[in-house]
C-alpha positions, 0 to 999 in steps of 0.5 A: 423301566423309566430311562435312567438319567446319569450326570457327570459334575456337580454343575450338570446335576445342580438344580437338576437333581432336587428333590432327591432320596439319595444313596451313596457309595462306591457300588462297586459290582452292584453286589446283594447288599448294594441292592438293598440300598437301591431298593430301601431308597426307592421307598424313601422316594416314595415316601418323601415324593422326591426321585430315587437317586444314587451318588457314585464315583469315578475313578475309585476315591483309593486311586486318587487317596491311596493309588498303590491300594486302588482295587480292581473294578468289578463294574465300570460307571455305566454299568453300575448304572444300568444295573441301578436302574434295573433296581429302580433308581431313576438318577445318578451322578457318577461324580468325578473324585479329585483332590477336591472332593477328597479335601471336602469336610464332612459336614461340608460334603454333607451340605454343599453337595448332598444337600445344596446341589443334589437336593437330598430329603432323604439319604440311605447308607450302609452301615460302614459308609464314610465320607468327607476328608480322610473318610472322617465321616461315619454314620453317626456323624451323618445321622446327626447332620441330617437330624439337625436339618430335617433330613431322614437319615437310613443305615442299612445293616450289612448283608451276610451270606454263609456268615460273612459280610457280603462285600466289593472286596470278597467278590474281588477276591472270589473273582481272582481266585476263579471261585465264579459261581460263588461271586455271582452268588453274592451279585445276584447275576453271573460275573460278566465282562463285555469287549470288542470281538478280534481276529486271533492266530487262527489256531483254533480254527486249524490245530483245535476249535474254532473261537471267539477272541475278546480283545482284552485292551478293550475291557479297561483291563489296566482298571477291570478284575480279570477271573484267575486263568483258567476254563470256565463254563460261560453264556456268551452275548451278542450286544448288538443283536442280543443273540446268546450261546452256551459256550466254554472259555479260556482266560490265560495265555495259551502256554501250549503255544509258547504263551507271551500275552493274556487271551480270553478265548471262546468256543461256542456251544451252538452255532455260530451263523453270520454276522460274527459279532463285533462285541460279546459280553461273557457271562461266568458260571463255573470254574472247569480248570485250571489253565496247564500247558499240554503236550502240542494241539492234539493232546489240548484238543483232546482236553478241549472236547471233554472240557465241552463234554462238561459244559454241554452236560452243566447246560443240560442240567439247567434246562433240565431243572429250570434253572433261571440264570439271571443277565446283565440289563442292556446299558442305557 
């Protein structure tokens, strides 16, 4: 896979960037529909012999237009990046949104930054896109600038799944919901978080089972979508080592032992020899239950070991039907 290149401003990426065959959008999540787009701009590079590119934005343009609606992020930059690059894309500009940006015309948008500073030949959008100030901007007006300067413009058609529109929106929603297995359905790849490793109450190793505990200040979690609380069936992911367990997690706030603070708490199914690793990713499979409080340690262990039972046995059945469960690209 060529090395992505990622640019942060406009002025980083000007004289840079051209020739480009650009897709834009927020891509949050990097979902089905929003690979499509990666992959129909690939070919527009290829037929227009400029450089697969994307546009993005960072933050979310609702948390500087519309803070009170800004949604929880299912993928934070990098991430959209690496996963971008897993779909052939060779450049990305995570531009920054502020009131500039946001101020921008359409067709002023259109020129100065799609076409002055990025060198677009070619742009690819869903059909729902909008741009410019007010998002005043659809696809018609797009079409029409891009026609006036000799620049291909491609709407792609959203994608559906089960007769609904496939959308950032409706993963978040499946996500909240703890409905895991169904979002990663609509992203192609198990949902999936990564954070620093950190020392818990040593409960677990005393009362129950032995875990590993995700510092959640370390997920951007003021901005990143969490699973509903609850126990889920989870790979767990070294990302130094690369190391990889089944595992069985918990994401809630240990009501058994008087709650307080969210943890997200996981037992590994295999092994776990030295070194402990100091950052994980989690990747999500299936909703086990809800999270409840028991009646002390004894009663929570007990739970615990038929929790186990089950994500042994859902492990089991992937070997055993040759499952392949798709993972996250390495960040660049």
């Amino acid at each position: 896979m060529t090395r992505l290149r990622i640019f942060r401003s406009l002025d980083e990426a000007a004289a840079v960037f051209d020739p480009s065959a650009l897709t834009i959008g927020n891509f949050d999540g990097l979902h089905v529909g929003h690979r499509e787009l990666m992959r129909r701009t690939v070919r527009l590079a290829q037929e227009s012999n400029s450089k697969p590119s994307a546009l993005t934005f960072h933050p979310h343009p609702k948390a500087i237009v519309s803070p009170a609606g800004a949604p929880k992020l299912l993928t934070l930059p990098e991430e959209r990046c690496a996963l971008m690059a897993e779909e052939g894309i060779r450049q990305v500009l995570i531009l920054p949104f502020d009131a500039s940006i946001a101020a921008l015309q359409p067709a002023e948008f259109f020129r100065r930054v799609l076409i002055d500073t990025l060198g677009a030949r070619a742009v690819c959008v869903g059909d729902n896109f909008h741009f410019g100030r007010k998002q005043a901007g659809q696809v018609e007006l797009l079409a029409g600038l891009g026609a006036e300067l000799g620049i291909k413009v491609e709407i792609v058609p959203a994608i559906t799944r089960r007769g609904a529109v496939v959308s950032s929106s409706e993963i978040r929603r499946l996500i909240g919901s703890g409905n895991v297995s169904r979002a990663g359905r609509l992203l192609e790849r198990p949902y999936s978080m990564s954070g620093e490793v950190v020392r818990g109450e040593g409960r677990g190793s005393r009362e129950t089972v032995p875990t590993l505990n995700l510092e959640v200040s370390s997920l951007d979690s003021a901005e990143r979508a969490l699973p509903a609380k609850g126990v889920y069936i989870t790979r767990t992911l070294d990302t130094a080592s690369h190391r990889r367990w089944a595992s069985i997690t918990n994401v809630g706030d240990r009501p058994t032992f008087g709650g307080g603070h969210l943890t997200i708490e996981t037992f590994l199914l295999d092994e776990l020899r030295p070194p402990t690793p100091s950052r994980i990713r989690l990747e999500f499979f299936r909703r086990v239950r809800e999270e409840k409080r028991f009646d002390g340690a004894g009663a929570l262990k007990a739970q615990i070991m038929t929790d186990i039972a089950r994500a042994r046995a859902f492990f089991r059945r992937v070997i055993r039907e040759q499952i392949a469960e798709p993972t996250l690209p390495p960040l660049p």
